[in-house]
PDB file with SEQRES, HELIX, SHEET and CRYST1 records, atoms N, CA, C and O in Angstrom:
SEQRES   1 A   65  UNK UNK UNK UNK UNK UNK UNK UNK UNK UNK UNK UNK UNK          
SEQRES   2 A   65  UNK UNK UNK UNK UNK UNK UNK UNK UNK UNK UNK UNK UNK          
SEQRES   3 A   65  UNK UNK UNK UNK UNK UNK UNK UNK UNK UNK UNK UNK UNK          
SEQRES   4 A   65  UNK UNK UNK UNK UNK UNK UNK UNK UNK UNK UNK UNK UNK          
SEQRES   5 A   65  UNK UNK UNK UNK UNK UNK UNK UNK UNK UNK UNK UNK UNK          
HELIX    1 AA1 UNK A   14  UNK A   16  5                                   3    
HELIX    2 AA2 UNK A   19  UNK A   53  1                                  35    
HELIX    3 AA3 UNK A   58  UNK A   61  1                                   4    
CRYST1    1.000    1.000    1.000  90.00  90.00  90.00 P 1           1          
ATOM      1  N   UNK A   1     -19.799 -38.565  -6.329  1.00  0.00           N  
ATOM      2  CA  UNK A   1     -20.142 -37.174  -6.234  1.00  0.00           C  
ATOM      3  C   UNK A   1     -18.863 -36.364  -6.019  1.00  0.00           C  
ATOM      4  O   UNK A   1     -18.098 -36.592  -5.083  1.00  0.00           O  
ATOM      5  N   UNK A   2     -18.705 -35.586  -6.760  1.00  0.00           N  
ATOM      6  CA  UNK A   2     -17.688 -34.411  -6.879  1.00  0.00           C  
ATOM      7  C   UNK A   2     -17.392 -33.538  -5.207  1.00  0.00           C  
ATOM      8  O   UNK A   2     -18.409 -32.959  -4.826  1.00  0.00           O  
ATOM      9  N   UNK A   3     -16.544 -33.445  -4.538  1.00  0.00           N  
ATOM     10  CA  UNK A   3     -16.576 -32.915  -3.303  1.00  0.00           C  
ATOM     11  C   UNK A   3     -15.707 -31.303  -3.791  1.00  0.00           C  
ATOM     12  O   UNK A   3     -14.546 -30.966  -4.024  1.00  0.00           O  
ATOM     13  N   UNK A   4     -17.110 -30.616  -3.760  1.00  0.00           N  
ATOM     14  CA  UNK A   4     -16.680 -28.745  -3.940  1.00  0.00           C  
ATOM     15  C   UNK A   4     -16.752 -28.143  -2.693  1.00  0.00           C  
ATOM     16  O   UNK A   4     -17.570 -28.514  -1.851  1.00  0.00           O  
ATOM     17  N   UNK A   5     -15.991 -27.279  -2.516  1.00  0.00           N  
ATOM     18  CA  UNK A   5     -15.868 -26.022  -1.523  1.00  0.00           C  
ATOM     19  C   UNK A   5     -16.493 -24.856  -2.034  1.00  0.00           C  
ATOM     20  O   UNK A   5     -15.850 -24.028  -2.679  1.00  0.00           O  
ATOM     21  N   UNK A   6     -17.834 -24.721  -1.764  1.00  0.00           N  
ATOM     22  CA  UNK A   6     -18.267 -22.820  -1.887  1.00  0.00           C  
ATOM     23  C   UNK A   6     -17.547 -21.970  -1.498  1.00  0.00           C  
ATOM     24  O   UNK A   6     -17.899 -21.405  -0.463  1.00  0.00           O  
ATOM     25  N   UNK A   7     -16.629 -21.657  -1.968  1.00  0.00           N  
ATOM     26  CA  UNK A   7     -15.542 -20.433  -1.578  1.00  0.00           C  
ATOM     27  C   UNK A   7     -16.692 -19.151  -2.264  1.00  0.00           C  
ATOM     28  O   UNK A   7     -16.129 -18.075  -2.062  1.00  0.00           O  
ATOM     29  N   UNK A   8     -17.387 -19.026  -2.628  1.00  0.00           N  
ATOM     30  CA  UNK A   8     -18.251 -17.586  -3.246  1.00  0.00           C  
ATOM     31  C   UNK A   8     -17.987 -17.604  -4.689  1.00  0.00           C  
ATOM     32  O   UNK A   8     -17.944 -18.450  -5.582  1.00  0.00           O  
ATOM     33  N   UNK A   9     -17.797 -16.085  -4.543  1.00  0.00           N  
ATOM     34  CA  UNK A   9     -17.407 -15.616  -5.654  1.00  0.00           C  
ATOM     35  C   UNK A   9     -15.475 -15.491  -6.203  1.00  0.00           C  
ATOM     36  O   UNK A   9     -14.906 -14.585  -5.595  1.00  0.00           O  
ATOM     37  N   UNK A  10     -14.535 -16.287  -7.228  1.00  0.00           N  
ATOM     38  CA  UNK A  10     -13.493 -16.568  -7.166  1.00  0.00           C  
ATOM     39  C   UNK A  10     -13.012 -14.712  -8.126  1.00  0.00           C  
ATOM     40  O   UNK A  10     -13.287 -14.352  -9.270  1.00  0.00           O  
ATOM     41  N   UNK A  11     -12.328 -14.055  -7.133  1.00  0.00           N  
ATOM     42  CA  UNK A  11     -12.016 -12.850  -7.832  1.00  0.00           C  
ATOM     43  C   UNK A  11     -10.833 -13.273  -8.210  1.00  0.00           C  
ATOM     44  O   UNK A  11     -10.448 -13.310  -9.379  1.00  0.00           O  
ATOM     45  N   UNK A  12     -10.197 -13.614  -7.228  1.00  0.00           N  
ATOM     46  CA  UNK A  12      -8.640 -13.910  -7.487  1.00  0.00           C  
ATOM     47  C   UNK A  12      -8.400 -15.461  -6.781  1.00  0.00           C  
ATOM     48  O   UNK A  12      -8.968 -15.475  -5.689  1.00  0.00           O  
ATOM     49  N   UNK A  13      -7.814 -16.599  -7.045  1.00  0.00           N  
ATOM     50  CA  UNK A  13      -7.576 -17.646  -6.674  1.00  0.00           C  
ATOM     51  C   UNK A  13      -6.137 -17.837  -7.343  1.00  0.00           C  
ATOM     52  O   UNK A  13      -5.665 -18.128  -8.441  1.00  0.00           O  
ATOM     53  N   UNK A  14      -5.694 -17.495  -6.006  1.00  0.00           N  
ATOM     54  CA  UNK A  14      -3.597 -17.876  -6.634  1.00  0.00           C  
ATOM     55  C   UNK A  14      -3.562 -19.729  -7.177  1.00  0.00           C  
ATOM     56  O   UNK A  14      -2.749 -20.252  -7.939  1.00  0.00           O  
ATOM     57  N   UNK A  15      -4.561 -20.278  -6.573  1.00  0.00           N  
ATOM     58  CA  UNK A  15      -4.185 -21.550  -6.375  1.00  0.00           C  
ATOM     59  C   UNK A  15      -4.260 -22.072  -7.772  1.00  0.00           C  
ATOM     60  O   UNK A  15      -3.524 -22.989  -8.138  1.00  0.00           O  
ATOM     61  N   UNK A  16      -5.411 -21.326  -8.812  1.00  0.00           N  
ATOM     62  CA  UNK A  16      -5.557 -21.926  -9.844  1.00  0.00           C  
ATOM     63  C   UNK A  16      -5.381 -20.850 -11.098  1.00  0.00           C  
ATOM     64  O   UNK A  16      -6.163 -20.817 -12.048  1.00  0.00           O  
ATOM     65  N   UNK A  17      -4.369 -20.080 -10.967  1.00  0.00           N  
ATOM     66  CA  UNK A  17      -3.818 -19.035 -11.590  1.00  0.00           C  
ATOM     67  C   UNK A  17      -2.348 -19.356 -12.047  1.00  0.00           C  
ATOM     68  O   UNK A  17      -1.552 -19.855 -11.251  1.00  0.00           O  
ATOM     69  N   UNK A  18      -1.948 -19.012 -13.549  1.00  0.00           N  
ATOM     70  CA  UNK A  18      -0.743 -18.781 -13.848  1.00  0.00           C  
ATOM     71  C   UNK A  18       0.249 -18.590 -13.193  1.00  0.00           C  
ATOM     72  O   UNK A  18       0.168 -17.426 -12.800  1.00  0.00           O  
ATOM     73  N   UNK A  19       1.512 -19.219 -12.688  1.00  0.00           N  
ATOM     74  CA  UNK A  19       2.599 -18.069 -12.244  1.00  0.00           C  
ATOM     75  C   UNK A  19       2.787 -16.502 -12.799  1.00  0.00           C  
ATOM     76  O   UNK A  19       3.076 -15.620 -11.990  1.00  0.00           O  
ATOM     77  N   UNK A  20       2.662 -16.289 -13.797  1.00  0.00           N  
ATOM     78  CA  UNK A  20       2.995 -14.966 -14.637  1.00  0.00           C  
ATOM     79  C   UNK A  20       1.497 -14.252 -14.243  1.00  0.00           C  
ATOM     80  O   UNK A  20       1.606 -13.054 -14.505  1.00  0.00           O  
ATOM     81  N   UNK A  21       0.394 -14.494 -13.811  1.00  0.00           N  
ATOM     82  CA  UNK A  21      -0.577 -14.117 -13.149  1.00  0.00           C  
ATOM     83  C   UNK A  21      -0.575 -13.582 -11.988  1.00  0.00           C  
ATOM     84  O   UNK A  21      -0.880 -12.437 -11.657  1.00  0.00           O  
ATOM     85  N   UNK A  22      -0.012 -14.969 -11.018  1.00  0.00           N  
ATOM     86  CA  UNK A  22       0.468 -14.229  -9.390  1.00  0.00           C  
ATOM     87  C   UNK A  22       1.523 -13.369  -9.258  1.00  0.00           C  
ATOM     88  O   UNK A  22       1.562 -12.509  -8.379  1.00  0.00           O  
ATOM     89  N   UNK A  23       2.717 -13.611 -10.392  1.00  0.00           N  
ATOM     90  CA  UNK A  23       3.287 -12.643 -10.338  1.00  0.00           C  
ATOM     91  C   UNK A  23       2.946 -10.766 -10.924  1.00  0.00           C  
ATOM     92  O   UNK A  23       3.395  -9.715 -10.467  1.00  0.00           O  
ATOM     93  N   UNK A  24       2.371 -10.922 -11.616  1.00  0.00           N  
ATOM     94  CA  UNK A  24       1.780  -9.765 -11.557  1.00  0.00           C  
ATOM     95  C   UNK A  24       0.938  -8.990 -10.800  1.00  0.00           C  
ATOM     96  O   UNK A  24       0.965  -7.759 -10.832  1.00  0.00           O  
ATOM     97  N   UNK A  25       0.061  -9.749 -10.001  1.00  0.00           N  
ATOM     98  CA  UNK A  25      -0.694  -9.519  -8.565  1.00  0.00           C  
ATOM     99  C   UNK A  25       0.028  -8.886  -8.069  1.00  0.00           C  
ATOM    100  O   UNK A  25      -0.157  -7.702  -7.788  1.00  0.00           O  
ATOM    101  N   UNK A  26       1.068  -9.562  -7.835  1.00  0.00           N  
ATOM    102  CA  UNK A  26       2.238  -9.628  -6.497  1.00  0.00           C  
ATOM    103  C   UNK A  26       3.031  -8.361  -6.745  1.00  0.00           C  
ATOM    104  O   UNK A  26       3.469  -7.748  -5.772  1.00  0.00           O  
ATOM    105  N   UNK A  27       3.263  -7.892  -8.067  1.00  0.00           N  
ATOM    106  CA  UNK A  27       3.915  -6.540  -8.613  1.00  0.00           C  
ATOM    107  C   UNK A  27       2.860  -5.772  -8.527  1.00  0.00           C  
ATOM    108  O   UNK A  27       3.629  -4.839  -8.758  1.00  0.00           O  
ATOM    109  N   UNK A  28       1.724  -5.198  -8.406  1.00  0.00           N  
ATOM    110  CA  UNK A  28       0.635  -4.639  -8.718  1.00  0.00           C  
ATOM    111  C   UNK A  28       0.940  -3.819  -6.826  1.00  0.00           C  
ATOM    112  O   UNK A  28       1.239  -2.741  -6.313  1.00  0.00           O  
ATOM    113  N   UNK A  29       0.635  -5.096  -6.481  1.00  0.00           N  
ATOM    114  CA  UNK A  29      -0.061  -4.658  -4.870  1.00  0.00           C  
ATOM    115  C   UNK A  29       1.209  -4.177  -4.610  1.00  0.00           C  
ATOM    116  O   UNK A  29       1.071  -3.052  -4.129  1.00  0.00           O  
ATOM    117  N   UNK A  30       2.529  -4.511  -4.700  1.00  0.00           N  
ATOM    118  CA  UNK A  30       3.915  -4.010  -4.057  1.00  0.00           C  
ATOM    119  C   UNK A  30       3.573  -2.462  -4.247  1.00  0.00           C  
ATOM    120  O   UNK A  30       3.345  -1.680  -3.324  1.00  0.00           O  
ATOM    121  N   UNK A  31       3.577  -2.147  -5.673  1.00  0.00           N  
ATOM    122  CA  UNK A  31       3.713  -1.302  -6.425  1.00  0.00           C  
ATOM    123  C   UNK A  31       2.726  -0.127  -5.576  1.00  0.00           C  
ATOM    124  O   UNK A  31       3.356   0.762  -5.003  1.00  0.00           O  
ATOM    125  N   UNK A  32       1.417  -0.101  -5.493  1.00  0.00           N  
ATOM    126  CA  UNK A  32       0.294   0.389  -5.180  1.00  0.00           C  
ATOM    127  C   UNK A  32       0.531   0.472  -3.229  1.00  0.00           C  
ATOM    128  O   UNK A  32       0.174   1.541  -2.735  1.00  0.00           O  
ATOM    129  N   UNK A  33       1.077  -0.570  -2.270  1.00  0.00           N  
ATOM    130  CA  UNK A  33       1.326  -0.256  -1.365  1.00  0.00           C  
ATOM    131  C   UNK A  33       2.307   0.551  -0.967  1.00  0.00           C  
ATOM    132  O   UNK A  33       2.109   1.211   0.053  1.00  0.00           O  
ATOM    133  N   UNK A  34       3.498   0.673  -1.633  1.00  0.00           N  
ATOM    134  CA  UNK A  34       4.883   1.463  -1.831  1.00  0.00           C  
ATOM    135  C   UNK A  34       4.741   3.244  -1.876  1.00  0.00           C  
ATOM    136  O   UNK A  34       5.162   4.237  -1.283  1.00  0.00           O  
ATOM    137  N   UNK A  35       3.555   2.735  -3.382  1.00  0.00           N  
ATOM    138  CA  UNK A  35       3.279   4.515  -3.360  1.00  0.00           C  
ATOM    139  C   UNK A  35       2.457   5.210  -2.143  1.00  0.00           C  
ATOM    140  O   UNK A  35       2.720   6.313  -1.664  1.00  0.00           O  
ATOM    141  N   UNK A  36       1.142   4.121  -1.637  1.00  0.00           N  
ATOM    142  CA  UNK A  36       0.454   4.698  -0.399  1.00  0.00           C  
ATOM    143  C   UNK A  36       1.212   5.139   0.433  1.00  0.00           C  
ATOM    144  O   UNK A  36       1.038   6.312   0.763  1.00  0.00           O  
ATOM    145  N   UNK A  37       2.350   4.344   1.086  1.00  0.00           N  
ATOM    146  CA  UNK A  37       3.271   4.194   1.979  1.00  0.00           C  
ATOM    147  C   UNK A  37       4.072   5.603   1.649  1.00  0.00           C  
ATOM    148  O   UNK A  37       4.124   6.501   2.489  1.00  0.00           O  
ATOM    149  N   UNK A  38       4.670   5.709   0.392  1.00  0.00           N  
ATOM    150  CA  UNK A  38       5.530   7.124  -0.496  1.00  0.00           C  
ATOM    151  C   UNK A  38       5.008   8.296   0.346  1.00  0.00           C  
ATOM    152  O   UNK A  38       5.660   8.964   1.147  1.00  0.00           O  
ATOM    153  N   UNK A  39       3.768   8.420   0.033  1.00  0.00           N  
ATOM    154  CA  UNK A  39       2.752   9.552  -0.123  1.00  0.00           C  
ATOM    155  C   UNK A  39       2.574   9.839   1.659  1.00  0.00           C  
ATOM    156  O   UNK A  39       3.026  10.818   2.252  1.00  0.00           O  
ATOM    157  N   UNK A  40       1.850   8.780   2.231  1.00  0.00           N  
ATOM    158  CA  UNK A  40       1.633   9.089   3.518  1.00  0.00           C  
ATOM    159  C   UNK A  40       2.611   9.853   4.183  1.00  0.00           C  
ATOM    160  O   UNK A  40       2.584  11.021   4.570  1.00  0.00           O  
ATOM    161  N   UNK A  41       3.748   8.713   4.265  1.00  0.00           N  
ATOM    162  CA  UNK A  41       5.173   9.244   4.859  1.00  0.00           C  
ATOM    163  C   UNK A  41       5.297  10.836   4.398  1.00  0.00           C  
ATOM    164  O   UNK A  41       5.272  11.845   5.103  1.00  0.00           O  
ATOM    165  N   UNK A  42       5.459  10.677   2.778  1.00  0.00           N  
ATOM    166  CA  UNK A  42       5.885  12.188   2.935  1.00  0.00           C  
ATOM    167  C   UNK A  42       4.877  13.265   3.186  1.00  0.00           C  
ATOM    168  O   UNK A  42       5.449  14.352   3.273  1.00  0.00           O  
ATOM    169  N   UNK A  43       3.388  13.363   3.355  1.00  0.00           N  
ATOM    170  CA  UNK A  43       2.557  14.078   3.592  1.00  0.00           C  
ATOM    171  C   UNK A  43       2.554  14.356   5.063  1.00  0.00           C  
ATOM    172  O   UNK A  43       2.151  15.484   5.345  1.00  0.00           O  
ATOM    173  N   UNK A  44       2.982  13.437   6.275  1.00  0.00           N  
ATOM    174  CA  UNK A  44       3.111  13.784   7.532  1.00  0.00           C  
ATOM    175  C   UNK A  44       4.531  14.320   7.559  1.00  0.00           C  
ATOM    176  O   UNK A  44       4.735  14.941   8.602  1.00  0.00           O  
ATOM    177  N   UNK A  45       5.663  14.275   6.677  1.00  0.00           N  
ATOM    178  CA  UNK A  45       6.773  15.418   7.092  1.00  0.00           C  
ATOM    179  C   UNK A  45       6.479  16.265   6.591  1.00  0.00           C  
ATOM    180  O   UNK A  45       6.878  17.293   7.139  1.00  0.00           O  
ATOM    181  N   UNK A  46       5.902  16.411   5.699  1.00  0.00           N  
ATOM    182  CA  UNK A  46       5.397  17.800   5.327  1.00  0.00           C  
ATOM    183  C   UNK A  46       4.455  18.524   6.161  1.00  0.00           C  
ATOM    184  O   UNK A  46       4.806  19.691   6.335  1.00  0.00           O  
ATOM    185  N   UNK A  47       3.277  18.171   6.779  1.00  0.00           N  
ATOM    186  CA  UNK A  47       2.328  18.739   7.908  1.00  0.00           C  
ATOM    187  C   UNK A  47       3.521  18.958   9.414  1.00  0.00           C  
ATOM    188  O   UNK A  47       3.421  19.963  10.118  1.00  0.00           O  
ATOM    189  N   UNK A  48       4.453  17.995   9.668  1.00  0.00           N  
ATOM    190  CA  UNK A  48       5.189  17.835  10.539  1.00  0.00           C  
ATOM    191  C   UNK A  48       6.070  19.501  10.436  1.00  0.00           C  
ATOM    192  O   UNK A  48       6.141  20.305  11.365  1.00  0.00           O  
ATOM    193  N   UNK A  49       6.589  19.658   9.216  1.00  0.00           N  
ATOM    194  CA  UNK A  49       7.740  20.917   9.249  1.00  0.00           C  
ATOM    195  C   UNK A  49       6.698  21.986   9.390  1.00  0.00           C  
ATOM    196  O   UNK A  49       6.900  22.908  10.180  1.00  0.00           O  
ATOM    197  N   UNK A  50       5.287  21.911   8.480  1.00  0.00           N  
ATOM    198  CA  UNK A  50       4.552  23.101   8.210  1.00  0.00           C  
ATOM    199  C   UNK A  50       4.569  23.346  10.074  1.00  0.00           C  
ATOM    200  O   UNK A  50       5.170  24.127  10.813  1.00  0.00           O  
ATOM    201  N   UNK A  51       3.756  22.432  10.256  1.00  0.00           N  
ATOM    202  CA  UNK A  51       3.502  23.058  11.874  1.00  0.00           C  
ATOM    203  C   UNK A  51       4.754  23.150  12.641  1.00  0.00           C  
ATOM    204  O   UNK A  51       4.449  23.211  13.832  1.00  0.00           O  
ATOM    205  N   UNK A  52       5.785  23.179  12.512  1.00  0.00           N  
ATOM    206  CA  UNK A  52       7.312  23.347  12.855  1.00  0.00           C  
ATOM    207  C   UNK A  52       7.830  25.037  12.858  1.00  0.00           C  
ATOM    208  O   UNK A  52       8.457  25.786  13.607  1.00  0.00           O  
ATOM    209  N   UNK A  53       7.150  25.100  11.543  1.00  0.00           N  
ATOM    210  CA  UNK A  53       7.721  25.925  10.910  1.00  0.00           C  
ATOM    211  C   UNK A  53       6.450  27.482  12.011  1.00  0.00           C  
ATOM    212  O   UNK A  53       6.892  28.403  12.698  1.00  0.00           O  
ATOM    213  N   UNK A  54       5.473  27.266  11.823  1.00  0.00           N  
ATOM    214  CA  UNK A  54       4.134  27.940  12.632  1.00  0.00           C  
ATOM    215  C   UNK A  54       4.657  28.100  13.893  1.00  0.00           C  
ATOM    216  O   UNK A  54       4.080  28.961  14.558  1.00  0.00           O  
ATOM    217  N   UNK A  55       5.659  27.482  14.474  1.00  0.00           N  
ATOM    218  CA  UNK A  55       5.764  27.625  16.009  1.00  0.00           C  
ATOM    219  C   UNK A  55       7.302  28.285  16.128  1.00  0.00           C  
ATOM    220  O   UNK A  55       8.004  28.247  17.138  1.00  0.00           O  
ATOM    221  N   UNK A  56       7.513  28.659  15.346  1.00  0.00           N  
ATOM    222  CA  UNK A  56       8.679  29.481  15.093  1.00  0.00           C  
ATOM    223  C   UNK A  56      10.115  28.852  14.732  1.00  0.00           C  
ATOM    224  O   UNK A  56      11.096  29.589  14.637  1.00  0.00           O  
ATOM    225  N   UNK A  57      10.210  27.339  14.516  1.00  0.00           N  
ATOM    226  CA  UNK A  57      11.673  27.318  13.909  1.00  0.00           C  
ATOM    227  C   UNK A  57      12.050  27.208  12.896  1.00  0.00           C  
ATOM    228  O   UNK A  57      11.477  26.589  11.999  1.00  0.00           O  
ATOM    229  N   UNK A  58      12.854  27.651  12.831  1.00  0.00           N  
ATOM    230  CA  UNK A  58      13.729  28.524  11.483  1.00  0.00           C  
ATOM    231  C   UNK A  58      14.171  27.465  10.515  1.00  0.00           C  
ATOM    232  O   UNK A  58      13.874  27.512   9.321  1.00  0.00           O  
ATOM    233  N   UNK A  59      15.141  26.171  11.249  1.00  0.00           N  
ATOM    234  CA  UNK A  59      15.286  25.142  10.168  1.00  0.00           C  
ATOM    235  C   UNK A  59      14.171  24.652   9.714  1.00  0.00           C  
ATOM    236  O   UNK A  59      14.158  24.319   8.529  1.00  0.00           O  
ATOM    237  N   UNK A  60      12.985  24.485  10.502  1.00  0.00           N  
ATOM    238  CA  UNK A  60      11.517  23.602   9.699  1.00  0.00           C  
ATOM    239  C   UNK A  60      10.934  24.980   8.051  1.00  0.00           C  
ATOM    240  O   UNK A  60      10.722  24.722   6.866  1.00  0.00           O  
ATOM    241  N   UNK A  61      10.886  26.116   8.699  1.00  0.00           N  
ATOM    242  CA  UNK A  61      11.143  27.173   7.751  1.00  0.00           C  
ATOM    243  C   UNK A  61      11.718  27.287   6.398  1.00  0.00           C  
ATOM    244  O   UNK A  61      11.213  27.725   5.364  1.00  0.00           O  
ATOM    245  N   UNK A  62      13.066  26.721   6.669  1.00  0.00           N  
ATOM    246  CA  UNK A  62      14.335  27.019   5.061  1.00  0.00           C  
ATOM    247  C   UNK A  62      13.621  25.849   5.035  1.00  0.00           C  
ATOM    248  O   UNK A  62      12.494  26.198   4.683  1.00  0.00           O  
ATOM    249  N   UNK A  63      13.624  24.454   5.232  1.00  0.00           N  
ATOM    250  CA  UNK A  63      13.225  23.307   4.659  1.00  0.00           C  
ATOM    251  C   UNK A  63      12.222  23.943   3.642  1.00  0.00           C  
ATOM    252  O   UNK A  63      12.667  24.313   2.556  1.00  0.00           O  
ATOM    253  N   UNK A  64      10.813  24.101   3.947  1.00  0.00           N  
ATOM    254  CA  UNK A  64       9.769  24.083   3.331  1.00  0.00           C  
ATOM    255  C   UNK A  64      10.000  24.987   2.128  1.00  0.00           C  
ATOM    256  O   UNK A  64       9.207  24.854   1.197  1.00  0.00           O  
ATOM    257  N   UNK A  65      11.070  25.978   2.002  1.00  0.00           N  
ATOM    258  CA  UNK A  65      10.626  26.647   1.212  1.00  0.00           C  
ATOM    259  C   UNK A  65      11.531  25.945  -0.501  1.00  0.00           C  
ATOM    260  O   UNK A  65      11.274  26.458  -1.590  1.00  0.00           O  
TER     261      UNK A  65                                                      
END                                                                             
């Protein structure tokens, strides 16, 4: 008798995937976490100067504009 593991449903299995497969995974998610990471970061210096700028200083001010 064959000894299987019910792992579910196989969306992604590195184990029985191409190298040129995982490597593309592996570029995908970099890629896609980098920009989240891009975006966040720069969306809190941006809320960061706006409200900088609301409480009266002048360098958070010239920045934004």
């Amino acid at each position: 008798m064959k000894n299987t593991i019910n792992r579910g449903p196989r969306f992604y299995d590195p184990e029985h995937r191409s190298p040129k497969t995982n490597a593309i995974v592996v570029a995908v998610f970099c890629v896609l976490f980098g920009g989240a990471l891009w975006i966040s970061v720069t969306d809190t210096l941006y809320q960061q100067q706006k409200l900088h700028c609301e409480q009266g200083w002048q360098p958070a001010c010239e920045a934004l504009k």
